[in-house]
N, C-alpha and C positions, 0 to 999 in steps of 0.2 A: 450452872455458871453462865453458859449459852444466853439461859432465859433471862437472865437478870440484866445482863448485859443490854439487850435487848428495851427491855423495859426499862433503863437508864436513858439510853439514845432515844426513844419516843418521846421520855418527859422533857429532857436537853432540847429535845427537835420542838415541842408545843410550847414552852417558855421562850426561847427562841421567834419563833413566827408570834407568839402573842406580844413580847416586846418591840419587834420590828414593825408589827401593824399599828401599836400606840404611839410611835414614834412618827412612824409616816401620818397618822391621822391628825398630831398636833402641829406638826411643820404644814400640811394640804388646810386647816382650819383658821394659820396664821395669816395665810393667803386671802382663803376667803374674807378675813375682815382686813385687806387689805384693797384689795378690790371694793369690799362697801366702803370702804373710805373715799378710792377715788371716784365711784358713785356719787356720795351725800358732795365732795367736791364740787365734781362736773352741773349735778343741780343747783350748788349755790351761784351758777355762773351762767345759769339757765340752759345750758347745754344738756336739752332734754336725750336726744341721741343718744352721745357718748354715757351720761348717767345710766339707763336702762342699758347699755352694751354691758354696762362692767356689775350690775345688781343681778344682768340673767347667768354672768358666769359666775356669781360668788351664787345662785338661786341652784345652780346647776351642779357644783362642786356639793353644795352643803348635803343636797339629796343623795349624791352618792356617798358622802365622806357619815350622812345621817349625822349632820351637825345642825340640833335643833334651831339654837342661837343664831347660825346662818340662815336658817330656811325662814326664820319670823324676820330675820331685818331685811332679809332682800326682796322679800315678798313688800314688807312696808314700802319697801323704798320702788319697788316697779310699782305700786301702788299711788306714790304720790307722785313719781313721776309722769303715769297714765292719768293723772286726775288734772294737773295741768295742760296735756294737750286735750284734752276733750274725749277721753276711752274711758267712761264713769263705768259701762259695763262689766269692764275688764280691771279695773281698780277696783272693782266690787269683790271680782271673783278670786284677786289677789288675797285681799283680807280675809276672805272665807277660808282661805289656804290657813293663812297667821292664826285664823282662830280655832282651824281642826287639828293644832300640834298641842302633844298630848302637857306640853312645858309650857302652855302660853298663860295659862293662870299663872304660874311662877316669876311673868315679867311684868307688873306692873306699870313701869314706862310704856311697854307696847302694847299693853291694852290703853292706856288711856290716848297711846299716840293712833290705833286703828281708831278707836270710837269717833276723835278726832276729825281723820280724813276720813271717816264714813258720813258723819257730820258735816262736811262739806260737798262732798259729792252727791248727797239728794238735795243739802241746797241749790245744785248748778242745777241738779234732774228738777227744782221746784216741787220736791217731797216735803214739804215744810215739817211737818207733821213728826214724820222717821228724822227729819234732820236735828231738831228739838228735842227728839227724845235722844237721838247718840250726842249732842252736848251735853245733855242733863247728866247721863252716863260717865262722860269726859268730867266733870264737875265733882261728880262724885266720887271717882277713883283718885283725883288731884288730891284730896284733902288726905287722901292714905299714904300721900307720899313722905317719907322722912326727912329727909334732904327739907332746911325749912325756905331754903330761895327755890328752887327747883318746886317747890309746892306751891308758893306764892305765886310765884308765871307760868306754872299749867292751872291753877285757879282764876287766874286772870285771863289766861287764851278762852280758858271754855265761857266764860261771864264775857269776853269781846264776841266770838262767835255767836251768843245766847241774842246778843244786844243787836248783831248785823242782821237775825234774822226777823226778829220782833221789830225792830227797824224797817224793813223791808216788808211787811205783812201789817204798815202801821200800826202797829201796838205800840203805841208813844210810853203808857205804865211801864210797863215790862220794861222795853228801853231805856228810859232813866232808870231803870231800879238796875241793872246792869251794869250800866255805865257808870254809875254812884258806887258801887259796888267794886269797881275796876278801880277808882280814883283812890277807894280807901283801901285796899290791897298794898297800892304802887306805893305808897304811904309809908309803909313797912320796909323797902326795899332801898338800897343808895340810891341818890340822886342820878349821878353822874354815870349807874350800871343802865337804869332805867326811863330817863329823860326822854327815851324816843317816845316807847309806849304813852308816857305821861301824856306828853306833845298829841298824839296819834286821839290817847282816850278824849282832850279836850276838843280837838276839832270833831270826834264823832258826835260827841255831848252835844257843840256848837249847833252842828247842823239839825239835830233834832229841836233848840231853841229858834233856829230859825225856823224851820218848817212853822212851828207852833205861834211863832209873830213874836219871842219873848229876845227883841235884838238887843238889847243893853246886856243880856247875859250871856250872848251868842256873843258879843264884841268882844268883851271880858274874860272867858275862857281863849277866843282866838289870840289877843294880845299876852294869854299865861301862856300858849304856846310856841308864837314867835319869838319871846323871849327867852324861852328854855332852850329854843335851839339855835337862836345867836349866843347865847351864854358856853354852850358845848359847839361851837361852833358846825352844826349839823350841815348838812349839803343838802338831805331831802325836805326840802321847804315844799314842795307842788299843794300838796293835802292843805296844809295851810291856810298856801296862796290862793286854789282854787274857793275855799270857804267864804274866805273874804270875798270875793268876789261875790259871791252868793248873796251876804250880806248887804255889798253895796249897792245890788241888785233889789233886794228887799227895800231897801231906804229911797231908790227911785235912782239912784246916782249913775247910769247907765255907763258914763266915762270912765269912773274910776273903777266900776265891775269890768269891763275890758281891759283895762290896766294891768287890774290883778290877774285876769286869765292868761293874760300874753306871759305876765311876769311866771306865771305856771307852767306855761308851755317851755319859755324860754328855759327853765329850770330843768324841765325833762328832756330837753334837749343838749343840755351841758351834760348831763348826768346819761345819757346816753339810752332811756329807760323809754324804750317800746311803745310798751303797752301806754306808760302816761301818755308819751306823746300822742298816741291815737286817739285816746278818750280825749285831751286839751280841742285838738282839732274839731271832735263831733261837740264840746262843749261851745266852742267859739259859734260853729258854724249854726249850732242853732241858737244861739245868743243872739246872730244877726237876724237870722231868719224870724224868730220871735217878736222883733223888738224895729221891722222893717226898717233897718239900717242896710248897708251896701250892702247888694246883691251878690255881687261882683266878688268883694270879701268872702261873702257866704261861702260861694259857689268854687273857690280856692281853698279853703278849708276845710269844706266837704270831698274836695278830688285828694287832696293829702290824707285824709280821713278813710276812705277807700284804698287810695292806694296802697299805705301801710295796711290797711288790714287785709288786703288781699297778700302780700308779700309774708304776713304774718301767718294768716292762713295755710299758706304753702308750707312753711316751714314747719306749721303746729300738723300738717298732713302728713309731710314728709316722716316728723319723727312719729307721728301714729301709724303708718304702712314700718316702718323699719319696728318698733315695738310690736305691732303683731305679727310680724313676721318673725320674729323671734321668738315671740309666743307659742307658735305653728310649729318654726322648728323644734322647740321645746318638746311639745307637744309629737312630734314626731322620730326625736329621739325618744321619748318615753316607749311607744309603737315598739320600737327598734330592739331596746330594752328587754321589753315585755317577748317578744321572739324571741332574741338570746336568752332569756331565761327559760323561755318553754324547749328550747334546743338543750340548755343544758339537763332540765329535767330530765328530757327522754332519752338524753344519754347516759345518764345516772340510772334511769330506771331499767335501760335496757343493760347497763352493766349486771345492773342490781338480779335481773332476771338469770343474766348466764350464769352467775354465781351460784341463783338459787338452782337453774338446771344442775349445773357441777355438784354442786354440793346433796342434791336429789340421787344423780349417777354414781356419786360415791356412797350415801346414803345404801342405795338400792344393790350395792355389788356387797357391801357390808354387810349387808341384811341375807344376801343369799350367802353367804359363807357362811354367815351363825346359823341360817335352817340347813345348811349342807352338813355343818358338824352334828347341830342336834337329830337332826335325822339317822345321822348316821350313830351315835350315840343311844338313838330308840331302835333302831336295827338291832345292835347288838346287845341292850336289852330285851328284843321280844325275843333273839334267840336263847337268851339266857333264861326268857321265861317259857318257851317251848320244853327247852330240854327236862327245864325243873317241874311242867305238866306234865310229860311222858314219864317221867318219873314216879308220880306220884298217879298217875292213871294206873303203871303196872303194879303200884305196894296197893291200889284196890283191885283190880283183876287178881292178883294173887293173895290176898286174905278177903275181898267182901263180895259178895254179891248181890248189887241194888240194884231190884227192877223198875223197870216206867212205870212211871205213877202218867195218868190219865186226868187230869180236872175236869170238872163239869161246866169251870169258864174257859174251855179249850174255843179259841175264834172260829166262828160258823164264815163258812163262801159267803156272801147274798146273794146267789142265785141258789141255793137250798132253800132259803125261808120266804126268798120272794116268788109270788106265784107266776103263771105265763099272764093270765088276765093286767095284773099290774105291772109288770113289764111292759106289755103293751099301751096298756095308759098312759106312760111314763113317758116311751119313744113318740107318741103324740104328739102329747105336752112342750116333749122338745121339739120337733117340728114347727109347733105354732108358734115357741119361742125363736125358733131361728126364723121366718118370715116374720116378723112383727120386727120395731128396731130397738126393742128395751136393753141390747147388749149394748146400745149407745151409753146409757146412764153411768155416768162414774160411781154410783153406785152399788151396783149390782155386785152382788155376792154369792157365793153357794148357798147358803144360809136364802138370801132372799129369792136366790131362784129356784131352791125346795120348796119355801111357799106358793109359789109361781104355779111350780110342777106337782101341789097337793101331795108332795112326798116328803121325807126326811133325809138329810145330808147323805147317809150309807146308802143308800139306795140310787140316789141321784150320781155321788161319787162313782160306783161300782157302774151303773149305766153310762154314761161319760167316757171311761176308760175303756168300757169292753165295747162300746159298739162307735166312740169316736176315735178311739185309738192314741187317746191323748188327755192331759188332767187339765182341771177346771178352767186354770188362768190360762193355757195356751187355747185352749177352748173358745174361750172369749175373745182374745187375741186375735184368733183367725177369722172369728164372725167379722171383726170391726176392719179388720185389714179388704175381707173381701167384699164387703161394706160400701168402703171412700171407694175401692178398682171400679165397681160397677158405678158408683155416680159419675166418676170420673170419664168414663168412658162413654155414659149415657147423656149427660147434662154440661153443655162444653165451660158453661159459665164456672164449674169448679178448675178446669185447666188456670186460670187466672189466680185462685186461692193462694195465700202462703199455708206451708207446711203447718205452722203456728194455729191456721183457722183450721186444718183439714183435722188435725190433733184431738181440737176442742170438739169438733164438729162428731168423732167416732167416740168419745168419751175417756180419751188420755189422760192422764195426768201432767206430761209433757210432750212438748214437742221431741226431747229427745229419743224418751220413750217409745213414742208412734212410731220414730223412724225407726229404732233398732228393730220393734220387731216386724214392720213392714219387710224388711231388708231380711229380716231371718223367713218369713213367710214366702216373700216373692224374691230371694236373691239379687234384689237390685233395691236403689234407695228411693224415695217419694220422689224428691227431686226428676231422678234421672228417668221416673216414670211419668212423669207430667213433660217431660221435655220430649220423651219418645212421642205421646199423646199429640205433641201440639205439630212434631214434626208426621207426624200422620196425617192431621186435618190439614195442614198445607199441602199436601200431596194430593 
């Protein structure tokens, strides 16, 4: 009843602890994608910083809580947040993470979203090559997506990115074939969801019409995009306006290409947008500079130009030292981790050890009480079989009378049949064997040192015991033992040897061997004989 009892309260106690840890794992998992929310937030708001603070604690939670789904989106998301301040390194090594979890084939979205920002980040590195083939990649996983708008604008992102980069490595083909490609997609999609892109695909088109001198088609796409976004009332006109400008540039109209650029700048600066802003200014300032118009102007547009981008700079540093210092710390709780873990091991192991002592100590008193009983149980056995031989010795002493019989295979001495001459030969033989050092050979056998000694085992045996006073294997034992004493004592360079070499060295099987019977030979251990030795030569 005990036992059952028992066995109740363990299964009660592991149902128990196993629903309390699935409980606490989904309340610790709701966090973390609470936390990647105010992440993707804080990035839409460019708050590179705060985004990476709150993707390393949902990065950090998930590794311990082992929630896959955490560990691939926070990984993505310090990933693209390191890819905007300039840590392409380290948004590499991110993704490398997303794509060694064993679940990341199973997410479709986040592989086509790594391929993606890996796609971008050798575009910055100028990998052109790796960059082309992770769109290509991005391109291909889009078309497996279900979802049929969610498949049309990740087909469309990788066919933009495909176009910026053929673009930028003038491949003019490729580029229209792209950007044609983009147009007939967005095609597909509502007007009023899709209008920006629309906007965005026609000025990339434009600009590549312009580059190519074909401006009546450059005009025409620019005029279908200011319109789509006075029609949806857009606010990001810069892309646009800076096109046009290009344009009027193209045509010769120098007035009205400065028009448009101011009206660009002016734009990015309502709109509160950085980066436009800084690009407008190095636009202007080499507009004048190209086109020897005021100097003056130039030289004001270039110092705004600078300036922001040093102020930008600081900030895009700032958040790259606080992101790897996070990284570091990461990195150094894992350290931390990794000790605590080897701390608990070896106190498990060392429980694990007392136990096994215990349970050996119990083992070993168990064992001597069963040889105490059966001993004792063959005791009174062998008297029971004493008395039942006296017994039966006296019913033959008193009915039989059976004499000794004598065999003719009754065992002869060997020193009957072996003569003095070969005696003598024999005790030579040993002689020469013992100066020689063939007792080194792990080898060596009776057997082969009968050959040795031109005799056979009995003979050898029998001379060994009567005139060394001891059998074969201690024989050998004592030659090697006094062997290493004499090098040891003679050649100081073995003082240095380990036991290990000295072992090999006399012909041991092991070191531990050598030492037992060193210690049984000479009452003390090799060690403590090499240390007497060395404390001699110092004296």
């Amino acid at each position: 009843m005990r036992r059952k009892l028992i066995i109740i309260f363990i299964i009660c106690f592991s149902f128990t602890q196993i629903f309390c840890k699935t409980a606490e794992r989904t309340i610790l998992n709701k966090e973390i994608d609470l936390n990647l929310e105010k992440s993707q937030e804080f990035f839409g708001k460019f708050n590179f910083v705060e985004s990476i603070r709150y993707a390393e604690i949902a990065r950090n939670h998930s590794v311990i809580n082992r929630y896959d789904a955490g560990i691939i989106k926070s990984n993505i998301y310090l990933a693209k947040n390191l890819l905007e301040i300039g840590a392409y390194t380290h948004a590499l090594k991110c993704l490398d993470v997303v794509a060694s979890q064993k679940t990341f084939k199973d997410h479709l979205m986040s592989q086509v979203e790594v391929h993606r920002i890996k796609g971008r980040t050798y575009g910055m590195l100028k990998l052109y090559d790796n960059s082309i083939t992770e769109f290509k990649k991005q391109l291909e996983l889009s078309a497996k997506i279900e979802d049929h708008e969610k498949r049309l604008l990740s087909t469309f992102w990788a066919h933009e990115n495909l176009s910026h980069i053929y673009g930028t490595l003038n491949l003019r083909d490729s580029a229209y074939s792209h950007l044609n490609q983009q147009i007939e997609l967005l095609k597909n999609l509502p007007e009023e969801a899709s209008f920006y892109n629309v906007s965005s695909t026609y000025v990339q088109l434009a600009e590549q019409y312009i580059k190519d001198g074909q401006l009546e088609k450059a005009e025409d796409l620019l005029n279908q995009s200011m319109a789509l976004l006075k029609k949806y009332e857009a606010t990001y006109l810069f892309g646009t306006l800076e096109q046009y400008g290009n344009l009027e540039l193209s045509k010769g109209n120098l007035k009205l290409a400065e028009t448009y650029f101011r009206k660009g700048l002016q734009n990015a600066l309502d709109l509160k947008d950085k980066d436009a802003e800084m690009h407008f200014y190095d636009v202007i300032s080499d507009f004048y500079f190209d086109h020897n118009l005021s100097r003056q102007e130039a030289n004001i547009f270039l110092s705004k130009h600078k300036k922001l981008k040093d102020s930008l700079d600081r900030k895009s540093t700032t958040a790259l030292n606080i992101g790897l210092k996070q990284i570091t710390d990461e990195k150094n709780s894992e350290l931390k981790q990794k000790d605590t873990t080897k701390t608990i091991i070896l106190i498990i192991g060392s429980v694990l050890f007392l136990l096994g002592v215990l349970f050996f100590a119990f083992s070993k008193r168990t064992h001597e009480k069963n040889i105490a009983h059966f001993q004792k149980v063959l005791t009174d056995l062998d008297e029971k079989l004493k008395v039942k031989a006296q017994f039966i010795e006296q019913l033959q002493r008193d009915e039989l009378s059976i004499p000794k019989v004598i065999t003719a295979t009754s065992k002869t001495d060997a020193s009957v049949i072996m003569n003095a001459e070969t005696e003598k030969k024999l005790l030579l033989k040993l002689q020469e064997f013992e100066e020689s050092t063939l007792f080194t050979e792990n080898t060596i056998s009776l057997s082969t040192l009968s050959t040795f000694c031109e005799t056979n085992s009995k003979y050898l045996s029998y001379a060994i015991n009567a005139y060394k006073k001891k059998d074969f294997n201690n024989y050998i034992n004592e030659l090697r033992v006094n062997y290493i004493i004499e090098k040891l004592k003679n050649v100081p360079l073995y003082r240095k040897y380990k036991i290990a070499v000295l072992a090999e060295e006399a012909g041991f099987s092991s070191q531990n061997k050598f030492s037992s019977v060193f210690k049984k030979v000479t009452t003390i251990s090799p060690s403590v004989f090499i240390a007497y030795l060395q404390k001699s030569d110092e004296v």
